[in-house]
N, C-alpha and C positions, 0 to 999 in steps of 0.2 A: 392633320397635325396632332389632335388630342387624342386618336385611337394610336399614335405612334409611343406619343410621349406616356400612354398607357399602357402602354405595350413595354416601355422599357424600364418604366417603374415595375412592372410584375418580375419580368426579368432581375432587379437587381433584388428586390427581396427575396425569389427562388435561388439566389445564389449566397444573399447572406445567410437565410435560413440553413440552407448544405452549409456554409462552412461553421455554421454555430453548433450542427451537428456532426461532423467532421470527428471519424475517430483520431485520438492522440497516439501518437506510437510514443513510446516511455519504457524504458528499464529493458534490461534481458529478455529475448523476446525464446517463444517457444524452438527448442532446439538448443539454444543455447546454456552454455557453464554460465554455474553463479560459482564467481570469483568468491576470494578474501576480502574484508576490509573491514577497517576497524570503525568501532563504536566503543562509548560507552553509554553502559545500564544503568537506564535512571530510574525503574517500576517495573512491576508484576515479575511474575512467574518465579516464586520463590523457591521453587525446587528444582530449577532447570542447574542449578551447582556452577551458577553465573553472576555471584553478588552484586547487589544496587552499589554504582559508584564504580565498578572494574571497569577497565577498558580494556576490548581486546577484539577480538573477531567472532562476533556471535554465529555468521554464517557459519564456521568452523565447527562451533559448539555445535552445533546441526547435524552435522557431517552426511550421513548418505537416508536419514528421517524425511518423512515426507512436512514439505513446509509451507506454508503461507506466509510469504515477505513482504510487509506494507508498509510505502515510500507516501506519508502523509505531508501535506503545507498547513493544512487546516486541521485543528482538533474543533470539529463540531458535534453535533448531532446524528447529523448521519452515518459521518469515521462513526462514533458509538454504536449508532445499529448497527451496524456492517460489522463489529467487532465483537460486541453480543453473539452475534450469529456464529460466528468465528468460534469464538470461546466456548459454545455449544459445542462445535464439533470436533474441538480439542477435546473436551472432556469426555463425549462421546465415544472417542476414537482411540484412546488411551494404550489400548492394547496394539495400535496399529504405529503408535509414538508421534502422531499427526503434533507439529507444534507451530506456533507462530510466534511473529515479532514485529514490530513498527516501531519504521525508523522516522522521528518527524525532523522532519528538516525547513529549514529558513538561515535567513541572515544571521541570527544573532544566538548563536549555542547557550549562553549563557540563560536568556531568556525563554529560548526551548526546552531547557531540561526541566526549569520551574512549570513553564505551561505544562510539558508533559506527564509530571509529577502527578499538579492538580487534575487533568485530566483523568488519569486513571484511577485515581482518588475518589473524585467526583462521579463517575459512570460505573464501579467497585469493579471492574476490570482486574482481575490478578491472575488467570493462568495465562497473559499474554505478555512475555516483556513488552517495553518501553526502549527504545535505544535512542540514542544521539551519534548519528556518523560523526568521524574528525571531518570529514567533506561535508559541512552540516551546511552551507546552501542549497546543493542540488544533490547531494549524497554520491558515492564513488564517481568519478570521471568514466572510468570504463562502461558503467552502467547503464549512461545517458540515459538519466531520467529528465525528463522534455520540460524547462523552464513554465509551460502551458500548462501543465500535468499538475490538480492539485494531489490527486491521488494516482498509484501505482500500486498494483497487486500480482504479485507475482508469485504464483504455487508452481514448486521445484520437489524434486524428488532424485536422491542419490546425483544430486546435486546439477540437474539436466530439467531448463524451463521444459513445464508441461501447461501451461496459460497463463495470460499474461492478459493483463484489465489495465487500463489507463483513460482517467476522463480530467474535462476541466472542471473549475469550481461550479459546482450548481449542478451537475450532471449526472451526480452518485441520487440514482432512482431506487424506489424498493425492487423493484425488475433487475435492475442491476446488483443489486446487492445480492440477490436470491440465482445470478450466475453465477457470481465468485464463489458464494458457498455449492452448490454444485460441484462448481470447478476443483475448489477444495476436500469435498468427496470425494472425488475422482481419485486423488491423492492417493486414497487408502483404499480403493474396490482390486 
């Protein structure tokens, strides 16, 4: 009886363990068009000729540039390093027109455009806008960025996913940050 009932405790912790590690599927996956859809610009990237406060369709502004599109819940710590790194290879890549953007999304826009303000304030973030989708819960409908998903990263090029990064909250490892940037190299080789 107690080698069974040990037997089924192991089992159910090897199965919670997989599903806590369990990739997220989230946002336009490789293969796919990245749509239209509106936001507005609340910070950074003050030469992109997309002023703080317009609303409109940044993807657009993009057009067929190689991109980095990050679909954030959380403005923490590690969104920052992951965006440092980022902003590195924007700068690095210039000639190549490598650009990004993050769009943070939650419930309440009002209160996102302020966090995301201080955010980018706080971390001195500027060659990467800031956006706010009008879809600011889960950001476009077509996109199905996954309710589970605190982060989504999606590098596009002439406007066609070439990888696609999606984890839950607590997931974003320095391993995984040190892929997207990769990933986002790739962009411009």
């Amino acid at each position: 009886m107690y080698k069974a009932s040990f037997m089924m405790a192991m089992a159910c912790m090897v199965a919670m363990a997989a599903s806590a590690s369990a990739e997220i599927t989230s946002g336009p996956q490789v293969g796919d068009s990245v749509g239209a859809f509106t936001v507005t610009k609340v910070a950074g990237n003050p030469d992109d000729g997309f002023p703080v406060g317009r609303a409109g369709c940044y993807r657009c502004k993009t057009g067929s540039k190689p991109v980095v599109m990050v679909f954030a819940r959380t403005g923490d710590d590690k969104l920052a390093k992951l965006l440092k790194k980022i902003e590195e290879e924007v700068e690095e890549h210039q000639a190549e027109k490598l650009m990004s953007f993050v769009n943070m999304i939650g419930t309440d826009p009002d209160s996102l455009k302020k966090a995301t303000e201080e955010f980018a304030s706080k971390h001195g973030i500027t060659r990467i806008a800031f956006v706010v989708p009008e879809d600011a819960k889960d950001g476009p409908a077509d996109f199905k960025i996954a309710p589970d998903a605190d982060l989504t990263v999606v590098c596009y090029k002439e406007g066609k996913v070439k990888a696609n990064h999606a984890f839950a909250a607590g997931q974003l490892t320095d391993e995984k940050i040190d892929a997207i940037v990769e990933a986002s190299c790739n962009l411009v080789e």
